[in-house]
N, C-alpha and C positions, 0 to 999 in steps of 0.2 A: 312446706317446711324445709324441703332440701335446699329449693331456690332462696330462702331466706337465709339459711346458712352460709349457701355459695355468695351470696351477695356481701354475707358482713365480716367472711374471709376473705373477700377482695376489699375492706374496707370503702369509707366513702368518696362516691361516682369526683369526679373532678370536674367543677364547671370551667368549660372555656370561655375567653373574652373572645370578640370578632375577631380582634388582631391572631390570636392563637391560632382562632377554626380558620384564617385565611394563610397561616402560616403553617398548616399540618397536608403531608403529601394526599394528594389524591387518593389513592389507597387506602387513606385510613378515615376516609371518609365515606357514609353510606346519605346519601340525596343529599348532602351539604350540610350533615349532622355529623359531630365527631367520632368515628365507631373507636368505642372508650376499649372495647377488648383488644383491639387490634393495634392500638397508639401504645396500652399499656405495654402489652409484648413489644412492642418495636424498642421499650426503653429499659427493659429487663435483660439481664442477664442471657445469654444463651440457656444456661441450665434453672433458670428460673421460669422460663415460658411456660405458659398453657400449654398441653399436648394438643395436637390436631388431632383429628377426628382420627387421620387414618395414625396414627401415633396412640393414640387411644384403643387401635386397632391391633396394632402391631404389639405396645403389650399387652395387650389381654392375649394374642395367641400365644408369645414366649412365655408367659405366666402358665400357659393352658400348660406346653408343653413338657415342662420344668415340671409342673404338680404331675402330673403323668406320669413321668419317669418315675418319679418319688410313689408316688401313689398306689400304681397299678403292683410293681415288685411288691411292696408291703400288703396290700390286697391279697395276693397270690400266694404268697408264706402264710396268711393268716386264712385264707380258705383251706389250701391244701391241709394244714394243720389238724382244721377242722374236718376233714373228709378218711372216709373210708378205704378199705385196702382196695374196693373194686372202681373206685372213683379217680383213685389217683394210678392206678393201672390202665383204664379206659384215657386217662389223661396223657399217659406218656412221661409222668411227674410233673409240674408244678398245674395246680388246679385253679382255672378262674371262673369257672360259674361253680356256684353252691353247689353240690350234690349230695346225697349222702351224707347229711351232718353225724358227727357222733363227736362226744368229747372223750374216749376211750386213748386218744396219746396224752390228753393232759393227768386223764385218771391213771395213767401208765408213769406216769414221771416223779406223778407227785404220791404214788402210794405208798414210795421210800426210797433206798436205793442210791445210787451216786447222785443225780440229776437234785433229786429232794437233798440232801448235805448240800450239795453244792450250792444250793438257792440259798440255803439256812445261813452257810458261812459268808457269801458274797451281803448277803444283810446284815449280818453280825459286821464284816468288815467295813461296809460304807458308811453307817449307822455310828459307829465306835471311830471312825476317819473321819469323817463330816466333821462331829463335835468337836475333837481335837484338835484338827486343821484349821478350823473357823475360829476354835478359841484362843487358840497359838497365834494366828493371823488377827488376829481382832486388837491381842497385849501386844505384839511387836507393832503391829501399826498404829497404836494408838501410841506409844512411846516413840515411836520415830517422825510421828505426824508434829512434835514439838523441839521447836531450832534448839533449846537451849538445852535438852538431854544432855547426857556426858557419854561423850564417843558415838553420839548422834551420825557424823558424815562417815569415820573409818565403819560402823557399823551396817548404815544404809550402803556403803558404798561393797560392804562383803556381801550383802544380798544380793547388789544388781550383776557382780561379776560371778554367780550362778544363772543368771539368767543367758550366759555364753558358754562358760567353761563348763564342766563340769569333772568330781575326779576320774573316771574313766570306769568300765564292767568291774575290774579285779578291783583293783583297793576299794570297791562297794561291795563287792563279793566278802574280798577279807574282809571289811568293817564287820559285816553285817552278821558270819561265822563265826569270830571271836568275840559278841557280845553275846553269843547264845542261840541268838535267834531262827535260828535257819530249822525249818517244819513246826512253825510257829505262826501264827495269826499274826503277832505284831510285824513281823517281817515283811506284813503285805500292808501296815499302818504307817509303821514310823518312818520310813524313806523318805516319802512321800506324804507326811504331813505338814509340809509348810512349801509352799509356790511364792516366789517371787512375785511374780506379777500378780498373782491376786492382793500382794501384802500392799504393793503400790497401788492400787486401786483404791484399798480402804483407806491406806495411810492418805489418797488426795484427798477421799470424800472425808473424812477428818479434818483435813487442815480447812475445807470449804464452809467447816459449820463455823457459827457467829463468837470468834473470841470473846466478846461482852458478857455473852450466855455465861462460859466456863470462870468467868474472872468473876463478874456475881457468886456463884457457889464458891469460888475460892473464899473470896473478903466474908461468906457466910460460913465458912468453917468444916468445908466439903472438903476432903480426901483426894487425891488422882483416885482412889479407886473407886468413891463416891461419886466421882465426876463422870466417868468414866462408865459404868456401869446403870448410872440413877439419869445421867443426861446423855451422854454421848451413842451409847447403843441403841437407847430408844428413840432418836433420833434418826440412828443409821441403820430401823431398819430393811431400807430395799440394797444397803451395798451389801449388810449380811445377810440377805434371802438370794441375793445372785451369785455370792461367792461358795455360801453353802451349798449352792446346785452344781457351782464348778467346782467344787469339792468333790459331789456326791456322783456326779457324774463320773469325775477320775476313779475315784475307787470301786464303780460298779464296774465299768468295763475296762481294769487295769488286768491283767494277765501275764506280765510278763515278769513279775516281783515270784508271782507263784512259780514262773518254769526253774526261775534260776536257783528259789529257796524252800520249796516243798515238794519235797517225796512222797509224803504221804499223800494215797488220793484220797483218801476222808476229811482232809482239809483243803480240798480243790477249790478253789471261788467256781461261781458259776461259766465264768468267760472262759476258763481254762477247760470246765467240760465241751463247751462247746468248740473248742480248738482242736481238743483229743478225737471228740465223736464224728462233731458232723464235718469239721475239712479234713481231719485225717483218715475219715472212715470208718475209726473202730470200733469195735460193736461197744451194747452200752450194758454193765454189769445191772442187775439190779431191773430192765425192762422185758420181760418173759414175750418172746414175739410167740414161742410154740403155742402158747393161753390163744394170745389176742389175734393171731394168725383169722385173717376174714374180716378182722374190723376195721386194723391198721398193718400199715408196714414201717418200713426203715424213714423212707420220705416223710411220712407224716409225723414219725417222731423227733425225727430232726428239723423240720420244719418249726413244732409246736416248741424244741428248746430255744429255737430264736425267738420266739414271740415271747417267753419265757424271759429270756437275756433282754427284752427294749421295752417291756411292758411296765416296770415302774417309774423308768424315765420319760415315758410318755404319760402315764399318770402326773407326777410329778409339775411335768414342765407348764400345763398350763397356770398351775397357782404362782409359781415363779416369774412368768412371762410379764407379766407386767409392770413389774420392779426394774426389768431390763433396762429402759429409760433414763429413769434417774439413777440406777444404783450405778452400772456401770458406764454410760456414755457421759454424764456428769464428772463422776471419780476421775476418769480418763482425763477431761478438759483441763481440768482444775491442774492439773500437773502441770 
């Protein structure tokens, strides 16, 4: 089966005339029969060749090692997690063979406390940012994906000079003070619900779909918002399941909205506890170590709020991953 597929990805063999197989170098010949792989590569591209065998070599070990690095850390955070106060004692901190399973830091985190708000709000915030951002980004680039809008260029053209400038720490600090918002949830939303480049993204994959489509529904009594909503989204969508993920991405592990405009720790996002706890070292209100003292320690529970902090994103990503494709390297081109 595989050689049949490798055969009808290389499309059909090429028959040579005499004149050809006497005019092809020595080399590309095996007993005075054309060797078809070897004539093809001689007339491809550098970067379009077969790999050689020892090229085939070379990357499967860079691949090896690349996934390794990746791999083995993330391994190690998610065992330790899982491991007991004598396992990760006996380890010296970070744990790579299983020992000692207990889920006692996740039962620690999540039985209330800072860790447990903080998971709550960072969901509330990317959940309630997502929608927004995607919905914001979805009407501006569907209004700007068409030439004849009114203030169309001076418009498009104030989005893409954010994508350089921007107004600087204070006058976002003052904007953001004087509209109320500061130890407020929306403060970690509204900054931050509309990206530039996500809007160009949608707005190319927009301009790629079939004007015949949208000009049928016009001459039939369709709306822009009928249009828009009944053709054009459901259409697009793998550009809105990739941009919702870079949405949702920004807002799970955004942190730095929260240092500047939340006081209160009951409204911490998750990222921000783990900035306070585990690189600053602070102890963590809310996880009783003298209780759980012998099941777990400090490492295991800071370990577990990292798994904590990447685990919906790694849920997440693989239903997204396959839109990646078309939604965005498409959008992209088209520009």
């Amino acid at each position: 089966m595989s050689v049949e597929l490798s055969q009808a990805a290389r499309g059909p063999q090429k028959v040579f005339t005499p004149a050809e197989i006497a005019a092809l170098p020595i080399d590309h010949r095996i007993d005075g029969i054309p060797n078809q792989r070897r004539h093809r590569n001689a007339n491809r591209p550098v970067w379009e060749e077969s790999p050689s065998t020892w090229g085939m070599i070379g990357k499967f070990l860079i691949l090896t090692v690349v996934v390794g690095l990746v791999a083995i850390p993330m391994w190690g955070i998610v065992v330790t997690s899982l491991s007991d106060a004598k396992t990760v004692q006996e380890a010296g901190g970070l744990v790579l063979f299983p020992k000692g399973i207990t889920f006692a830091s996740y039962a620690q985190l999540l039985s209330g406390g800072v860790v447990a708000q903080a998971a709550w709000v960072s969901v509330i915030v990317t959940v309630t940012g997502t929608v927004i951002a995607t919905v914001v980004s979805a009407l501006a680039a569907y209004g700007l994906s068409k030439p004849g809008t009114a203030l169309h260029r001076p418009i498009l053209f104030l989005f893409i000079i954010t994508m350089f400038f921007s107004a600087g720490l204070i006058p976002t600090y003052l904007w953001i003070s004087s509209l109320g918002l500061r130890n407020s949830l929306w403060a970690l939303i509204l900054p931050t619900c509309i990206s530039a480049f996500n809007l160009l993204i949608m707005r190319n994959f927009f301009m790629g779909i079939d004007t015949g489509i949208i000009e049928a529904a016009r001459i039939d009594g369709a709306s822009e918002w009928k249009i828009l909503f009944s053709i054009v989204m459901p259409m697009s969508k793998a550009v809105t399941a990739v941009i919702a993920l870079f949405y949702g991405v920004g807002f799970w592990n955004a942190f730095f909205n929260a240092v500047l405009y939340i006081d209160d720790s009951s409204k911490w996002p998750l990222q921000m506890v783990l900035r306070q706890y585990v690189l600053q070292g602070q102890s963590i209100p809310g996880v009783d170590f003298t209780v759980a003292q012998g099941q777990l320690n400090s490492v295991s529970i800071k370990m577990a709020i990292m798994v904590l902090a990447v685990l919906p994103i790694l849920i997440v990503y693989p239903f997204v991953q396959k839109h990646f494709t078309k939604g965005v390297i498409f959008g992209a081109i088209k520009g």
